[in-house]
Each structure stands twice: as structure tokens, then as C-alpha cells.
Z-matrix of the N, CA and C atoms (Angstrom, degrees):
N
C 1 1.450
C 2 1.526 1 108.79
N 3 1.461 2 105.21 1 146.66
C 4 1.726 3 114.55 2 -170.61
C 5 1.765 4 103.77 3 -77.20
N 6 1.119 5 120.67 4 132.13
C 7 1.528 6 128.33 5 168.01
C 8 1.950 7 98.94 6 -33.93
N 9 1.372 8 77.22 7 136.00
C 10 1.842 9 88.91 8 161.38
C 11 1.750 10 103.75 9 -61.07
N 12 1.734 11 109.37 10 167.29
C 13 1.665 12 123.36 11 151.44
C 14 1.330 13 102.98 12 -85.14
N 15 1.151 14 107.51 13 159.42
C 16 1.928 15 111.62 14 167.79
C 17 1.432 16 79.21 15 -128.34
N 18 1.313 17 81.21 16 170.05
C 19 1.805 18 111.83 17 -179.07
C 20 1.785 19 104.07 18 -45.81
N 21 1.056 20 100.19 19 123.04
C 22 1.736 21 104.02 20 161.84
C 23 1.636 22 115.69 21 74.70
N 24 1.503 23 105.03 22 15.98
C 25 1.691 24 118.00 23 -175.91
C 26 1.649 25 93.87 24 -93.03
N 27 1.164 26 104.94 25 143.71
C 28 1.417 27 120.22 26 -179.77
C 29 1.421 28 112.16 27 -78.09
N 30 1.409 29 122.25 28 144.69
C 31 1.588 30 127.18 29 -170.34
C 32 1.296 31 101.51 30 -71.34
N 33 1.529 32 128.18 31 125.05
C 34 1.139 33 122.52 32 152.90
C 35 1.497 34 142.32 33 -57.13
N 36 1.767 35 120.56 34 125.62
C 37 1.063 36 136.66 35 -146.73
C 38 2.137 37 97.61 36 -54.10
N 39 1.449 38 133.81 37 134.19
C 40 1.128 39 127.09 38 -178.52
C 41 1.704 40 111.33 39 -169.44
N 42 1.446 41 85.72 40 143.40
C 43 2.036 42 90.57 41 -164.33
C 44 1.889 43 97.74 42 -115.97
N 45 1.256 44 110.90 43 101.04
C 46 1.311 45 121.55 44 157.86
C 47 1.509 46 139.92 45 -91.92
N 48 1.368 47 119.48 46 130.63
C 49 1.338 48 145.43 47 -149.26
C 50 1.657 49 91.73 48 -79.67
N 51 1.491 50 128.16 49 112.00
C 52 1.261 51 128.01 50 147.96
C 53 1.544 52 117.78 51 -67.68
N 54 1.282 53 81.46 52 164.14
C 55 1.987 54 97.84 53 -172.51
C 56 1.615 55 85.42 54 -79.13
N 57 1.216 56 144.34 55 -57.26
C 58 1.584 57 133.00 56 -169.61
C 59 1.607 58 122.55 57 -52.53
N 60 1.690 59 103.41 58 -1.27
C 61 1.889 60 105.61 59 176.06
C 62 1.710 61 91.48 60 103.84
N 63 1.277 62 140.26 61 -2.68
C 64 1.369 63 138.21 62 -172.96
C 65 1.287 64 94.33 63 -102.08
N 66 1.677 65 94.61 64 -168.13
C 67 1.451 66 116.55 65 -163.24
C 68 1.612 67 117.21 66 -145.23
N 69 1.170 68 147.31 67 166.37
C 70 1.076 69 125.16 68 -179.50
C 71 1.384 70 83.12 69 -145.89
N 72 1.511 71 121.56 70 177.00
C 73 1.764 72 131.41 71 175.45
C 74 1.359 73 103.35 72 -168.50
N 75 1.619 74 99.25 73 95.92
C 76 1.647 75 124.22 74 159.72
C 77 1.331 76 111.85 75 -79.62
N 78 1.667 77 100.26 76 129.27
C 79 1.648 78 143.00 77 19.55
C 80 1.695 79 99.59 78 -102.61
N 81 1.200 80 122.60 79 12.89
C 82 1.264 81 110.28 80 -168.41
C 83 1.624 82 119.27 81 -88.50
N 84 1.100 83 119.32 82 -18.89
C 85 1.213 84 138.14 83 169.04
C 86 1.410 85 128.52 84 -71.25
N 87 1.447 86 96.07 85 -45.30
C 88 1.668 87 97.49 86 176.66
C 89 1.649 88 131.92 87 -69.55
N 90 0.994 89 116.48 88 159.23
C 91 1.760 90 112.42 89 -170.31
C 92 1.230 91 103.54 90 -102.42
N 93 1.073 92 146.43 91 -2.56
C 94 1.614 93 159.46 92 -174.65
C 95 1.525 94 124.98 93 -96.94
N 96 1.291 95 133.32 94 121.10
C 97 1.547 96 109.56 95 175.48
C 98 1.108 97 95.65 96 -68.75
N 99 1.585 98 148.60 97 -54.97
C 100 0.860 99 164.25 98 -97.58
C 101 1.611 100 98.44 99 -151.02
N 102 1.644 101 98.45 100 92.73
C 103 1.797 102 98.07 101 168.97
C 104 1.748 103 106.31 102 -163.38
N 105 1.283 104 98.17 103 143.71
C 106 1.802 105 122.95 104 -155.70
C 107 2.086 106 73.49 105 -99.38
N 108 1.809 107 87.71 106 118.42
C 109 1.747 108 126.75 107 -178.59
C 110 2.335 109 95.00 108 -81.85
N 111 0.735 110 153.49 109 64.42
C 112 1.522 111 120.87 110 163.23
C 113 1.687 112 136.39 111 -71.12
N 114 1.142 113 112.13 112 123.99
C 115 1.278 114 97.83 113 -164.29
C 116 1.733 115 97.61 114 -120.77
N 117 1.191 116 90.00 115 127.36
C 118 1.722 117 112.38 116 -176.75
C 119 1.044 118 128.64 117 -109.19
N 120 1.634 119 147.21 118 95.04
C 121 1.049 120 163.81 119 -148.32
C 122 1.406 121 112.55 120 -57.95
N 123 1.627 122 101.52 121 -41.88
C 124 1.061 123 117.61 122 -154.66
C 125 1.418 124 128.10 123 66.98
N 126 1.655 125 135.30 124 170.88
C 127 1.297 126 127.81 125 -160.83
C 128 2.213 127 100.70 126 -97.97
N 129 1.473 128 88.25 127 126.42
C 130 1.239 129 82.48 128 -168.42
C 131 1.916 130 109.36 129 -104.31
């Protein structure tokens, strides 16, 4: 299991696979300092 964040720890650098064939790369992508991550497993 991945280490918890504590208060005021910086998001670790990470490149996720969209369902449309793309890609995304958090925190570098986003336009927000300030943005709520959900990550959904989906039903397996």
C-alpha cells in the first residue's frame, strides 16, 4: 500500500490512462491549485 499525504505534502508526480485512448499527468495537467482527485475502481 502507497504512503498516506499529510497535510501540505505535495501530490505525487502520475500519468493516468483515460477510457477515450488518452492520458492525463497529475498535478501537471490540471489548471487549478486547488482540485478534489476521485478515483473509481469501477465495478469489478
Amino acid at each position: 500500500m502507497a504512503a498516506m499525504l499529510n497535510a501540505g505534502a505535495t501530490f505525487p508526480q502520475m500519468t493516468l490512462k483515460l477510457t477515450d485512448g488518452g492520458s492525463r499527468t497529475l498535478p501537471a495537467d490540471l489548471d487549478q491549485p486547488w482540485t478534489v482527485v476521485l478515483f473509481y475502481r469501477g465495478h469489478w
